[in-house]
VOFI-21589 format. One record per residue (C-alpha): x, y, z. Coordinates in steps of 0.001 Angstrom, whole numbers, plus 500000, padded with zeros to 6 digits. Layout:
BEGIN
XYZ/...
END
This chain:
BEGIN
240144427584324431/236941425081325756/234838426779323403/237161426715320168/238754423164321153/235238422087320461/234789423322317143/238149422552315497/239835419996317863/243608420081319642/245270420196317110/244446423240315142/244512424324318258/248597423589318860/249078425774315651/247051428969317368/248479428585320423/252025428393321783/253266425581323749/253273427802327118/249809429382326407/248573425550326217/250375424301329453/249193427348331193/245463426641330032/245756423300330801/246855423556334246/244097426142334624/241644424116333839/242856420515335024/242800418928331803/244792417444328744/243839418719325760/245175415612323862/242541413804326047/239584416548326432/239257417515322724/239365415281319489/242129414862317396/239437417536314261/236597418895315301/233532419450312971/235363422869311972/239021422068312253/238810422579308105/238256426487308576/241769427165309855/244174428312307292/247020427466309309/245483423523309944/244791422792306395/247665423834304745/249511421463307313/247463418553306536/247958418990302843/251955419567303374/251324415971304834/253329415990307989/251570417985310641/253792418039313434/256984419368311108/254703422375310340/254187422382313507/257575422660315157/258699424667312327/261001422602310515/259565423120307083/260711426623305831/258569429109305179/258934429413300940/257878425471300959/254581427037303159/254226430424300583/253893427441297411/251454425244299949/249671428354300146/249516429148296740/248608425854295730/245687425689297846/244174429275296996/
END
C-alpha cells in the first residue's frame, strides 16, 4: 500500500481497498493515509475504477456505492 499510495494517491486507493483492509494497514503502519499520501498521485489517472468516478463527478457516492451499477456500465461506455 506505501508503494502504490505513492503512485496514485489515497484515494484511488479507497476504491482498491476496503475500509477494514485500510484501517488494518493503517494501524500497521502508524499512519493516516488521508495525511501520508496526496489526495492523486502522478498515476492516480491509470485506475479504471478512479477515473470513471471522477468523471461520474461525485467521488465519494461511487465510492460508498450509492450510484447503481447500470449508471457505472454507461460511465464506462462513455469513457471507452
Amino acid at each position: 500500500m506505501l508503494h502504490l499510495g505513492d503512485h496514485i494517491g489515497w484515494k484511488p486507493l479507497v476504491l482498491i481497498h476496503n475500509k477494514r483492509t485500510i484501517r488494518k494497514y493503517e494501524e500497521i503502519l502508524g499512519i493516516q493515509i488521508r495525511d501520508f499520501f496526496p489526495e492523486e498521485g502522478p498515476s492516480a489517472e491509470r485506475s479504471l475504477g478512479y477515473k470513471i468516478a471522477t468523471k461520474i463527478g461525485n467521488f465519494w457516492k461511487a465510492v460508498s456505492g450509492d450510484i447503481k451499477s447500470d449508471e457505472l456500465k454507461a460511465q464506462r461506455r462513455e469513457i471507452a
